[in-house]
N, C-alpha and C positions, 0 to 999 in steps of 0.2 A: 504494500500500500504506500501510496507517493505521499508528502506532506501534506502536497495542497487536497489528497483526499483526508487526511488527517487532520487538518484543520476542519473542513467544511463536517469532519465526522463530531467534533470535539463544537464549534459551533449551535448543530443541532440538538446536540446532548444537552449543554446548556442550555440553551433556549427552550426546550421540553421539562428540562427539571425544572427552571423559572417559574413556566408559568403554571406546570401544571402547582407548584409552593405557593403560589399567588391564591391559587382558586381553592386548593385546602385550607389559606390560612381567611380568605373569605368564608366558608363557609363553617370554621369555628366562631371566627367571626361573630359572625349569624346565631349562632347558636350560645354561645358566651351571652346572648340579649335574653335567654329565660330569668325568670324572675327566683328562683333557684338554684342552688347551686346542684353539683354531679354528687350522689353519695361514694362515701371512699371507706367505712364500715366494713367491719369483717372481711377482709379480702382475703383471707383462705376459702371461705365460700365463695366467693363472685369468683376466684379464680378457677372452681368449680365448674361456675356455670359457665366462662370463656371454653374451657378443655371437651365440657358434655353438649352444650349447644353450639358453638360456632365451630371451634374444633371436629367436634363428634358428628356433630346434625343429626342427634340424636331423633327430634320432631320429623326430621325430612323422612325417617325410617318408617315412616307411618304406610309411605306407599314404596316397600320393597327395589321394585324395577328403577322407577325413577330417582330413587337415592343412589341405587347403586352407579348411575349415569350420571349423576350431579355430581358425586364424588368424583369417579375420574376426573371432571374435568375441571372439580377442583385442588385433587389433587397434583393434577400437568399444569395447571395455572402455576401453583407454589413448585413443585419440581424442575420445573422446565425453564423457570428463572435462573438457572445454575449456567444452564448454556447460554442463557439472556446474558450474564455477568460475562462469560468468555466472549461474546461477541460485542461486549461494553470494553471490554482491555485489549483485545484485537483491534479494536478500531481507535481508539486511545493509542499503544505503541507501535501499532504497523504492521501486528506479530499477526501470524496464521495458525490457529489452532494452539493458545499458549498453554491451555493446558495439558497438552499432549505428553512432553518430558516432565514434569512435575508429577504426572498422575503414573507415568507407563502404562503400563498392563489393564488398570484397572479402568482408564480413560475409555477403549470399544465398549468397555461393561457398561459406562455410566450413557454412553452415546445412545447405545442399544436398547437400555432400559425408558431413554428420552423417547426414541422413534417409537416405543410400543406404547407410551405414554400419549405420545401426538395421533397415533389412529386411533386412539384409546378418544383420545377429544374430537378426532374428526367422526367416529361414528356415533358418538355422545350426539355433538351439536345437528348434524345431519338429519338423526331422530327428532330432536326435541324443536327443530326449524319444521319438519315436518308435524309433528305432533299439535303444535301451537299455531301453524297452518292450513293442514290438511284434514283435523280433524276436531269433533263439535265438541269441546271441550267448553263447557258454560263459562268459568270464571275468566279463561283463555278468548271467548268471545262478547265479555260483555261492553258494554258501552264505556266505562271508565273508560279502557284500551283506545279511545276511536282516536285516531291522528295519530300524534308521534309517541306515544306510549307503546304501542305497536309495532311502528318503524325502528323504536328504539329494539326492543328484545329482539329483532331479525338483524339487523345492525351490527350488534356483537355478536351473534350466533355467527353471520357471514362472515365478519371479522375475522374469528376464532377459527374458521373453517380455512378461509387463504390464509391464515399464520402459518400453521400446522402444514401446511400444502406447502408452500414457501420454503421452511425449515426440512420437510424430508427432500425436497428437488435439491435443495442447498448442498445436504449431503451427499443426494445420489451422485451429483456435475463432481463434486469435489473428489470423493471416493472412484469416478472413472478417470478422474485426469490422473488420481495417482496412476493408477494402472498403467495410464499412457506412460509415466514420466514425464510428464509435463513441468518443465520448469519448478516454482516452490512447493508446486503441491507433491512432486515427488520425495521433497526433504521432509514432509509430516506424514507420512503414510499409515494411514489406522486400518488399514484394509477395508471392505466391504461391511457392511453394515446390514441386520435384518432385514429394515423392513424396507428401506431406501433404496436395496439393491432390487428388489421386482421392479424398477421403474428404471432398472437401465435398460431394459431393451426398447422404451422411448427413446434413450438417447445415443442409445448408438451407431447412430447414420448422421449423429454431428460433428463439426471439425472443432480439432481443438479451443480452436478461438473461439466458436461457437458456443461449445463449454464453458469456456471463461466467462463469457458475456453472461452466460444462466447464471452459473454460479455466484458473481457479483450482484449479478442483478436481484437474486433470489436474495443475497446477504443484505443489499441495500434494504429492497423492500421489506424484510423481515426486521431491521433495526428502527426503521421509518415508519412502520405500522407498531411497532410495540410501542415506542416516542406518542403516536397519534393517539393511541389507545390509551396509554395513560393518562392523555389529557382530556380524551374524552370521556372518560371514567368520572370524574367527578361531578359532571352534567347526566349521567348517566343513570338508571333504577340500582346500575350494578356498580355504586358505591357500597352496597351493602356488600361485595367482597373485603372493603377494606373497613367498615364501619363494623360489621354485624362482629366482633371482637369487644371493640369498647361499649357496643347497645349490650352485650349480654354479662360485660364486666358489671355494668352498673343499674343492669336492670334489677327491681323490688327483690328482697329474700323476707319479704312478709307475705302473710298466707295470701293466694289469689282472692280478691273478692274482698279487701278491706279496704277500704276507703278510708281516704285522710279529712279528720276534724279540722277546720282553721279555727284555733284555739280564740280567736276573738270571741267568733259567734259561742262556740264552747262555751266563755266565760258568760255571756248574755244570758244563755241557759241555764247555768251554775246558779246565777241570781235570781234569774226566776222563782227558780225552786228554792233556795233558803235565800230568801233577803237580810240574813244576818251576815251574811258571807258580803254581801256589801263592802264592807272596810277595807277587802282586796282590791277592788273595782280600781281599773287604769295600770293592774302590772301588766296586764297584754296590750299592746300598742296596735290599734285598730288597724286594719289591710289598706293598703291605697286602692285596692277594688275587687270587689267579692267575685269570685271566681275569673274567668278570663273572655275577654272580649277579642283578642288577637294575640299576636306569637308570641309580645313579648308580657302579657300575664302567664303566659303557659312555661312551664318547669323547664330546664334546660335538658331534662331528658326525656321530655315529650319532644324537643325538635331534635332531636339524635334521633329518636324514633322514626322521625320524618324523613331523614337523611338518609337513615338505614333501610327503608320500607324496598322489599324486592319488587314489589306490586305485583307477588304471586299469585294474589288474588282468596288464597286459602282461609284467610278469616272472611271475605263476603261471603264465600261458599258456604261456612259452618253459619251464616248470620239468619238468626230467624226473621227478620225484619226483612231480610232480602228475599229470603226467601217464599215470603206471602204477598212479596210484589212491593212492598213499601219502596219508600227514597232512598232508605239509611243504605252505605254502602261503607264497611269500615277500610276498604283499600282507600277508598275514595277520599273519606277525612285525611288518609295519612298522605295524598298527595294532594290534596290542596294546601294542606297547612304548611306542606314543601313551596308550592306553588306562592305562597302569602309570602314567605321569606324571600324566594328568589327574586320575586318584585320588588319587595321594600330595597333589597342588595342593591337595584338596580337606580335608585332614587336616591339626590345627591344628600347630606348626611342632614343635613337640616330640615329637610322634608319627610325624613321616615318616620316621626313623632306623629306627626298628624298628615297625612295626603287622602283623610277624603275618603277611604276606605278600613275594613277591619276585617278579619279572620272569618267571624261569626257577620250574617247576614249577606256580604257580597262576596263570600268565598265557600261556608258554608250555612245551610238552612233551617229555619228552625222547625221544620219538618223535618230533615233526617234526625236531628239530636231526639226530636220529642218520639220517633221511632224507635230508639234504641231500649231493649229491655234489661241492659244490664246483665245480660247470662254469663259475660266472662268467654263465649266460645272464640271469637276471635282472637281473644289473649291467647286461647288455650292452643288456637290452632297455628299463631305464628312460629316459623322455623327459626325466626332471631329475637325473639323473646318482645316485640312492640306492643306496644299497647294502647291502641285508637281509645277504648273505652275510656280511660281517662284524661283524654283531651274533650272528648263528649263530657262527662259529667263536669267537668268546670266552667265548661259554656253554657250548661245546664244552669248551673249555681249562680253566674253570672246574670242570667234573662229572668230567672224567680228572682233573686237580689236585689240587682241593680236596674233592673225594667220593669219589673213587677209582671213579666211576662212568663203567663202559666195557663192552663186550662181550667176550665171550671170548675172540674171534679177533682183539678187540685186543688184550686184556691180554699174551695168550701174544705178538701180535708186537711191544709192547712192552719186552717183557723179553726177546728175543729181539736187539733192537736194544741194550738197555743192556748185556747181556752180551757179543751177540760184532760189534757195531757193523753189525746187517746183519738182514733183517726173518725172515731162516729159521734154521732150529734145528741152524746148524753153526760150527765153532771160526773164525774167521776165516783160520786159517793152511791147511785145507780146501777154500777159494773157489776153486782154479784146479783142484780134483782132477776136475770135469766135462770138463776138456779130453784128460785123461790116456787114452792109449788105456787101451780095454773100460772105459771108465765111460760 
């Protein structure tokens, strides 16, 4: 490799790491604006849940076949970076194949294991492009998806299919020139390779130089598409490759289905019930706004959630709401509230306080939230541990609160509970007259 391919290689590089550090430290950024902080508590357990959910995919095991497909290709995603890195210091010192004396013997083994790795992802992605295209898979066809939600998951699949394509042609071109003794690829000679090698009898009615040409070309493209890919990763659903790590680091280890008190209100209640307890009254410093109206009342790991969201779709599908035809869609809350962020990001810094809009009502309705029944299935059923539901219930808590916006048959059992501590319309001191003989 000439200098000036060495610069323009060491250029790119940069330039790729820049921005894609740009658009990570934006969309901490973003997420640095919840109104909470990240918990950092018992991290022998969260470290748990890292190894058993994002790690393990433990949840994805639920449908057999398609775990075992997702794995591969998550695990040639992490694998396959190894050969990423030799063609990151190849193109950095000029060298061909640097790991080759360093490793010896062991270098075809690690090669080999890659190629079975890369058909391993090319028949992975092939399947699941078809699957997610050619067949009527409800949550895979529903309306969330319509535009580039769509475009995007075929996108990467394509992507991931010309990688892998790219990287075995790279081998096969380079593995015939040794043969030939061509020039430097006769000085790295690893011999022939698995799976690389059925694809030389495509190439061999090419001339040397011809070779040459593949083989660079295939090396470019293959450094230039990984560079692209990383920076388009972070505009991508499949952040959650690099997210769904810290979403399961710091997701809840209290039981599902508890809900957190905001101790103001708490305290209001306290008093209620003994007004002698009064003289505590004002150690809890009232909320700046009862539940959440937009992103930035919501926890900062409700918008990691957001981040993280694969928009598998798998909590709409367990959702009973969605599934009797309602509005609610819990894929749907987690990409809008992505959607809320990426616009305010977009809006110079003095306009994101107030531009006019909010999470709740122009982003989402208070028809879906009023659908949601609370069962926890969507929690139950996400592979990266998210949790819609409690972004619903503080916009919930927010519209009875702060708008007095509720339904009838809550308002009345609302007041129904402040007055006689109990959700029906009788004195408290009345509650045992159902036992009374002839009642």
């Amino acid at each position: 490799m000439t200098w000036i391919a060495q610069l323009v290689f060491l250029l790119l590089l940069g330039a790729g790491s820049y921005l894609f550090a740009k658009r990570i430290r934006s969309i901490l950024d973003s997420i640095s604006k919840g109104r909470t902080d990240l918990p950092s508590d018992q991290p022998g357990r969260r470290w748990a849940q890292v190894f058993r959910l994002a790690l393990g995919q433990q949840k994805m095991f639920r449908n057999v076949p398609v775990a075992l497909l997702h794995v591969i290709i998550y695990v040639g995603f992490i694998i396959i970076n190894i050969e990423v890195l030799e063609i990151v210091l190849d193109g950095i010192t000029g060298a061909h194949r640097l790991f080759l004396n360093p490793l010896g013997d062991l270098y075809p083994i690690l090669i080999n294991s890659f190629e079975w790795l890369a058909l391993g992802v090319l028949i992975a992605c092939v399947f699941f492009f078809v699957r997610r295209n050619g067949m009527n898979i409800a949550r895979l066809r529903s309306a969330d998806l319509k535009g580039w939600p769509a475009s995007d998951a075929n996108l990467i699949l394509v992507t991931e299919i010309v990688l892998m394509s790219l990287f075995l042609f790279m081998n096969a071109s380079d593995t015939l020139l040794q043969s030939r003794n061509v020039g430097h690829y006769a000085e790295a000679t690893t011999g022939p390779f698995i799976i690389s090698s059925y694809l030389h009898p495509l190439l061999n009615g090419m001339s040397d130089n011809s070779l040459i040409f593949l083989e660079r070309s295939c090396w470019w493209l293959h450094i230039i598409g990984i560079i692209a890919f990383l920076n388009y990763l972070p505009y991508s659903k499949h952040l959650h490759i690099l997210f769904a790590f810290p979403n399961a680091y710091y997701s809840p280890l209290e039981p599902k289905g508890k809900m957190t008190n905001m101790p103001s209100i708490q305290q209001e209640v306290l008093l209620a019930m003994d007004p002698a307890a009064a003289s505590n009254a004002g150690t809890v410093p009232p909320p700046g706004r009862f539940g959440a109206k937009d992103v930035q009342d919501l926890g900062q790991k409700n918008l990691l959630d957001a981040f993280s969201c694969t928009e598998c779709g798998r909590c709409s599908a367990a959702c009973p709401a969605q599934q009797t035809g309602k509005l609610l869609s819990p894929r749907r809350i987690m990409m809008r509230t992505r959607d809320r962020m990426e616009d305010l990001a977009k809006l110079p810094i003095d306009q994101r306080e107030n531009d006019g809009k909010s999470l709740l009502h122009d982003y989402i309705s208070v028809e879906e939230l009023r659908a949601c029944t609370t069962c926890q299935a969507c929690v139950e059923e996400c592979p990266v541990s998210i949790n819609p539901m409690d972004i619903i219930l503080q916009m919930r808590r927010y519209l009875v609160m702060e708008e007095s916006n509720s339904p009838a048959e809550w308002t009345g059992m609302f007041g129904n509970v402040e007055n006689n501590f109990a959700p029906w319309k009788f004195a408290p001191d009345d509650r045992d007259v159902w036992t009374k003989p002839g009642n």
